[in-house]
N, C-alpha and C positions, 0 to 999 in steps of 0.2 A: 137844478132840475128836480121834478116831482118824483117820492121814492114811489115805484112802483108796488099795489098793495098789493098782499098775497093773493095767490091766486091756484085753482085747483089742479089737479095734477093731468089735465085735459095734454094736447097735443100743442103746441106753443104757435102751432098756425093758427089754431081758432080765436085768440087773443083780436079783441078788436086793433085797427091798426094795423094788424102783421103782413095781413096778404097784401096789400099797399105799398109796403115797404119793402115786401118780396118782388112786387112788379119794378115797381122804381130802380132798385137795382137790377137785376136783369137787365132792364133795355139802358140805364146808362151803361154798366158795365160790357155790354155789348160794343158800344160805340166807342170805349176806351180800348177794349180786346183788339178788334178791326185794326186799328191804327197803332198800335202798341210795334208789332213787327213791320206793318204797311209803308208807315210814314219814312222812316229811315232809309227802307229800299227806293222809295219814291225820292229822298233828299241824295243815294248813290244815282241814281239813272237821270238826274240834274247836273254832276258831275263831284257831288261831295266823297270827300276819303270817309275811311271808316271811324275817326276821327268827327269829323261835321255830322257823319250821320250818328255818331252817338249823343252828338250835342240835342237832337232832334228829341229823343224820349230826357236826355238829361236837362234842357228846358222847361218840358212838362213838367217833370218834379220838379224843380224848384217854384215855377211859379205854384207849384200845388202846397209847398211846402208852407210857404210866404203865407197865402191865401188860408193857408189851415190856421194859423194862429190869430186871424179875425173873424173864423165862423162864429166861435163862440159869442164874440160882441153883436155880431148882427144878429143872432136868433134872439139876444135881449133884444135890441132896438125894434126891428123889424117881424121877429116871429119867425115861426118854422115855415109856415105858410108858402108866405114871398121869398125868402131865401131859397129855399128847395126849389120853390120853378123857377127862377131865374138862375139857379147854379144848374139844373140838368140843359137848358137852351140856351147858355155858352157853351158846358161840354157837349153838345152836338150839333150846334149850327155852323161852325167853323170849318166843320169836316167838308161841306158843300165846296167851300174856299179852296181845298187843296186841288180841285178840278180845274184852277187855273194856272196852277204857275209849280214849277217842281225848285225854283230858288230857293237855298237855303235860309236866307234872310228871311223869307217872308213864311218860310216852311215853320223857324222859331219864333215868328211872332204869332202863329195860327195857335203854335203850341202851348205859347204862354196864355192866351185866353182860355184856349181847353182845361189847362192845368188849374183857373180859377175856379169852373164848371165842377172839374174832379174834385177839389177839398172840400167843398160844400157838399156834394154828393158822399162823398168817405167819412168825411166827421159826423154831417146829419146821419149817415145810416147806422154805422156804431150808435154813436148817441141813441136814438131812436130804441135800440134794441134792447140799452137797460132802462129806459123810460118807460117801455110797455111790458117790459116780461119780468119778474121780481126777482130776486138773484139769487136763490136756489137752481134756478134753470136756467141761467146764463148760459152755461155749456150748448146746451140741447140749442135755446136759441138764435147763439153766436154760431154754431153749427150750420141750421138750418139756413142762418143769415148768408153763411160763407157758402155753402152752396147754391143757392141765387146769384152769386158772384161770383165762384168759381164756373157754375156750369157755361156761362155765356164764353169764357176762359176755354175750357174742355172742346166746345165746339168752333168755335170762331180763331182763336189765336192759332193755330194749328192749318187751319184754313184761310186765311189773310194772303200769306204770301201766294199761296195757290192760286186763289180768287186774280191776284192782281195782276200775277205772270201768264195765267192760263187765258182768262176772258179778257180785263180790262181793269186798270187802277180805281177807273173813274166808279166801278160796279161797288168795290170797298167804301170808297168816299161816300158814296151814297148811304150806303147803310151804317157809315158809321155815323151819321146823322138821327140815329135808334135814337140816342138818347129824347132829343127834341119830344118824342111818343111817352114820357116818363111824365110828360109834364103835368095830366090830369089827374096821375096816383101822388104824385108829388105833393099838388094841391089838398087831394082828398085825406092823406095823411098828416101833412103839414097840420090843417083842420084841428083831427083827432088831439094832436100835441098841444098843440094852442090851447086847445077846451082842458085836457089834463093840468098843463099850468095853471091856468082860471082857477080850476076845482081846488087846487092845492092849497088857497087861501094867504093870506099875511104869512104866515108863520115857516112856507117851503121855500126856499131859493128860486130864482128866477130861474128859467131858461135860457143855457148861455151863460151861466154865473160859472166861467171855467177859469175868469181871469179875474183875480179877486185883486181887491187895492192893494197889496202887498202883506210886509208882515211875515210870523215864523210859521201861519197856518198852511199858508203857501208853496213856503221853502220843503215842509216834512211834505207836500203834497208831491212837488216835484221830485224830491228824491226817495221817494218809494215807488214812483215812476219808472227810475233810473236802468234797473235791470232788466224787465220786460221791453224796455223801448227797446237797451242797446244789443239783446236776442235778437227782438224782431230787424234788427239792421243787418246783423249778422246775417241772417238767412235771406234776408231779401235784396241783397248785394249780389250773389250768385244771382238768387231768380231774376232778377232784371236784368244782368246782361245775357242770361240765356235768352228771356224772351224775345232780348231786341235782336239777338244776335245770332242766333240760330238760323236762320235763312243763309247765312254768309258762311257759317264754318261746315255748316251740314255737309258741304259739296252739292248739295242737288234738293230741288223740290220734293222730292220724293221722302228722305232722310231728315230732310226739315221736320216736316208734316209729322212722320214718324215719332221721330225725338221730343216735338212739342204736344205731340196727341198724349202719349204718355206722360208727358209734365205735368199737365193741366190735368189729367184723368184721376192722376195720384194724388193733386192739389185739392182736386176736387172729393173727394173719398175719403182722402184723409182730413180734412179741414172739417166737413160733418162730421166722422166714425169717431173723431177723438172727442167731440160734444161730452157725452156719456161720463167717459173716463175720466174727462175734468171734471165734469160735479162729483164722481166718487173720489177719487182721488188727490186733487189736489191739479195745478198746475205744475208746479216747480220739478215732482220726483222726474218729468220726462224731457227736461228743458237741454239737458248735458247729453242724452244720449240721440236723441234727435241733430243737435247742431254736432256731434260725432259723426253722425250717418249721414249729414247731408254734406261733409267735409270729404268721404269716402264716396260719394259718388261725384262728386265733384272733380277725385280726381280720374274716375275712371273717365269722365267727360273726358277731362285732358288728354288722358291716355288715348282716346278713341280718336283724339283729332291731330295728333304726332305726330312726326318723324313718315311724312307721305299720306295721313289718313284722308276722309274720315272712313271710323269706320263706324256700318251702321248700327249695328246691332249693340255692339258697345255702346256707342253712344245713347240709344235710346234707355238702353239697361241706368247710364247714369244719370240720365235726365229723370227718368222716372225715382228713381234714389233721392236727387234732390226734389223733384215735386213731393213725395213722401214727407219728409220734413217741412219744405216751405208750406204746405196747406195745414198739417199739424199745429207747428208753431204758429202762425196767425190766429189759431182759435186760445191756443193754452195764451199765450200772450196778451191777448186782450182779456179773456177772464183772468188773468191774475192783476192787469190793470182798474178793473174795475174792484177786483176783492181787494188790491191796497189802499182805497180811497174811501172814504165816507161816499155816500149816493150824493150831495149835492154837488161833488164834485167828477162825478160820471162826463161829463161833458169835457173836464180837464183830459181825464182820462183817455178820453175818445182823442180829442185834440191832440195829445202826445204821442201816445198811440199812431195815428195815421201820420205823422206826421216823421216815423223812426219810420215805416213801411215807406213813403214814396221817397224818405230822402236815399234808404237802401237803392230800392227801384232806381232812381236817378242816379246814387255811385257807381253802379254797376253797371249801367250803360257808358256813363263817362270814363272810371278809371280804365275798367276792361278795355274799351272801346280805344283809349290812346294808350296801353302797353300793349294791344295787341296792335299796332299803328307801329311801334316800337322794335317789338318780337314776335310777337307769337297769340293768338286766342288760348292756345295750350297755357302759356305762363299765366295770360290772363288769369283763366278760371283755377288756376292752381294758388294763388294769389289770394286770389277769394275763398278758397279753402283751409288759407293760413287762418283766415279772420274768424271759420268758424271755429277749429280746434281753440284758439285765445278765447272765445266768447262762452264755448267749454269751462272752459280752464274757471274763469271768471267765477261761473255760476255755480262750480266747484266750491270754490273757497271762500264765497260767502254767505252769511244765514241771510235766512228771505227778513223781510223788514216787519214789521208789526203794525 
């Protein structure tokens, strides 16, 4: 990937490229939002345990998981261009699909073509964002990026379950079909990237050079990777089985809505506001006390939904606790991925990177999802809280890599 040349200390929207990339996201991540808590209550009211409906968002990730470790090749083969619009209209033409049939069978096959749609949309949009912004202002960028993504999160996951219990499922379904609208910025940025590689000459790595023929350049690649991925797992282990699962422990639409409006508001606030902080600072000082504090409200989750809960107030207070962290860490985490790698290997980075996020997302629907089958959603998320205090611990006692 081309290193991005410096560039002035202007506002990082006005970077050619960016508001493109801003749109793009939004309306795919809109149509992942919708369906993220939808799909699952849609795979219960078919006749699935909470079990088969965790396999529903734990499908998605994995095929996303899969599908992330060949974006990189196709942005070589193919270019940014045609990859981008065909990964945003599979993640949103399928949604039309769930208007027919609430079977689980076919609820995980809709899901695994979304989950292809989704890696190309997650790896291109990381990728993207250190291709066009030069890495002084990764932060601010990654920021700016994450609230494009977070906000469609803020408004819509929160409102999903409402949408489908109050009006009609088929009104979700529909709009989760947003992405498909992604497909003209997709193209028009794709564009931009293409013409950057061009300009780059003999002398820059391809696009998509994330998966190099082998060798020890590779190995030091991956394992300076290694900490920031298994953070970001850390934290996005709770956040995914909250997001899937909050309609079901909440006790009531009202309490759902509540608890997720807050998740996503904090995810959203804090994934921008710590932009800043990482280009001053550093990533690393905030990585231990962050997966601290989202282990502490993780278990006040637990606590809220105990022994006869839920209860609401509690529960929103820990939700909000975890979104704090989960939006934080997704920004410090991907700027510390790109600051372990050489730039031509930005694309690796991106690819690793998403790919510790949706496999999190996907544990956390799954595990959660069958020990709370088992026990409890209480031991669940308490469970998940073990993972962050160890992933604490981890980041404690070792030095960051060079």
């Amino acid at each position: 990937m081309r290193r991005p040349a410096p560039q002035p200390s202007s506002s990082v929207a006005r970077v050619p490229g960016f508001r493109p990339l801003l749109a793009m996201s939004a309306l795919g991540f809109s149509g992942y939002a919708l369906l993220l808590p939808a799909a699952p209550l849609w795979a219960v009211r078919g006749g699935a345990s909470e079990g088969g409906a965790g396999l529903v968002n734990a499908v998605l990730m994995l095929a996303t998981v899969l599908t992330q470790t060949t974006v990189p090749w196709l942005l070589r083969k193919v270019g940014w261009r045609l990859t981008m619009t065909v990964g945003v209209v599979l993640l949103g033409a399928p949604s039309l699909l769930f208007m027919a049939t609430d079977q689980l069978a076919w609820l995980l096959g809709l899901s695994a073509v979304r989950g292809m749609g989704f890696a190309v949309l997650t790896v291109c949009g990381s990728s993207a964002v250190a291709a066009l912004v030069d890495g002084p202002r990764h932060g601010r960028a990654i920021g700016l990026y994450g609230l494009s993504i977070a906000f469609p999160q803020l408004v819509l996951v929160p409102s999903a379950a409402w949408i489908a219990e109050t009006l009609d499922f088929r009104v979700v379904f529909a709009l989760g079909a947003l992405p498909v609208l992604a497909a003209p910025f997709a193209s028009l940025l794709g564009r931009r990237l293409d013409a950057l590689d061009a300009d780059a000459g003999a002398d820059a790595a391809p696009a998509g050079q994330a998966v190099d023929a082998g060798g020890p350049g590779r190995g030091r690649v991956l394992l300076a990777l290694v900490m920031p991925s298994l953070v970001l797992l850390a934290v996005t282990t709770p956040g995914g089985a909250l997001l899937t699962f909050a309609p079901q422990f909440a006790g009531g639409a009202g309490a759902a809505v509540a608890g997720l409006l807050g998740f996503t508001a904090a995810t959203a606030l804090s994934r921008w506001g710590v932009g800043g902080l990482a280009d001053r600072f550093g990533p690393r000082v905030f990585l231990a006390p962050l997966l601290a504090f989202c282990a502490a409200g993780l278990a006040v989750c637990a606590g809220a939904i105990a022994d006869g809960g839920p209860r609401p107030v509690l529960l929103v207070l820990g939700m909000t606790m975890v979104g704090v962290s989960y939006g934080s860490l997704q920004n410090l985490t991907l700027v510390a991925a790109f600051a372990a790698v050489p730039a031509r290997q930005h694309s690796t980075a991106s690819a690793v990177w998403n790919i510790g996020f949706d496999a999190g997302t996907g544990l956390g629907s799954l595990v959660v999802g069958f020990i709370a089958a088992g026990t409890s959603f209480s031991v669940g998320l308490l469970t998940t809280a073990v993972v962050c205090v160890v992933a604490a611990a981890a980041v404690l006692v070792t030095r960051p890599s060079r």
